[in-house]
C-alpha positions, 0 to 999 in steps of 0.5 A: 812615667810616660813613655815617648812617642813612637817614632821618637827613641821609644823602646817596642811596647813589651807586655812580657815586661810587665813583671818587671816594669822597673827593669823595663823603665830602666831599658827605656831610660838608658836607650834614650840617654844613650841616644841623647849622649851620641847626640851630643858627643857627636859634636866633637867627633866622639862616640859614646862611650869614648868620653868615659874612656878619655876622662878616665885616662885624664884621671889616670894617666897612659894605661895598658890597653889590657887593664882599659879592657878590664875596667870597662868590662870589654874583651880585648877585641872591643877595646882595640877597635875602641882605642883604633877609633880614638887613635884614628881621630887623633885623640890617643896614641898607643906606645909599647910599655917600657916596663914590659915590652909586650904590652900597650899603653893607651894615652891621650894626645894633645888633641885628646886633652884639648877635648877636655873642656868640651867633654866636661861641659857636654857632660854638663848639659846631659845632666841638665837634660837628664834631670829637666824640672827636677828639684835637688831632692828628686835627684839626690832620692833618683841617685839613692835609688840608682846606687842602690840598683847598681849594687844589688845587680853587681852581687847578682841580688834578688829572689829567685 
């Protein structure tokens, strides 16, 4: 894999890293997309991340404010600036739980579920940047390997 140019989203050359070029590629990778992910998203007034928040309340409907912190693995601080954020831009309100008073629910408002087709089609072209000239077969074996990644680091795997 080549490395970007400097200057152009390239992650400071480590020769430390070089135990774990895997683990360095997959840095590298990650600061790009997110950047090309902001680039995009940008567009319709969201900041990554944010997408993921309302295609999950999409998928969902209105949830607690906690439970929101607890599936995307924040504190409660970064989720309320997270939530304030989309609030202030008019895409979810927050309203007290009729079931328990002392709770907050999150949900999306017109303006938020208007972004839908936007965020789906954005979601599109990052994919399609993401996977540039590779063959199907490429991407289902770079799928594999990802799944297979994100479970090893999910049980905490790996020698010691």
């Amino acid at each position: 894999m080549t490395s970007p140019q400097p200057g152009r989203g390239a992650a400071p050359s480590a020769t430390a890293a070089g135990s774990g070029p895997i683990s360095n590629a997959l840095i590298r990778v990650t600061r790009l997309h997110v950047m090309q992910a902001r680039q995009l998203f940008r567009s319709v007034g969201l900041h990554p991340g944010h997408e993921l928040l309302l295609m999950h309340l999409w998928d969902t409907g209105p949830q607690r404010q906690a439970d929101l912190a607890e599936v995307f693995d924040t504190d409660s601080a970064a989720m309320t600036r997270t939530v304030q954020r989309l609030e202030r831009a008019g895409f979810v309100r927050r309203r007290r739980d009729p079931n328990d008073g002392r709770a907050t629910l999150v949900e999306t408002t017109p303006a938020g579920n208007g972004l839908r087709r936007s965020v789906e089609e954005l979601w599109a072209r990052l994919e399609a940047i993401t996977t540039g000239g590779m063959t199907p077969a490429q991407q289902k074996a770079l799928l594999d390997g990802l799944e297979q990644v994100e479970q090893n680091l999910a049980a905490g795997q790996g020698p010691q």
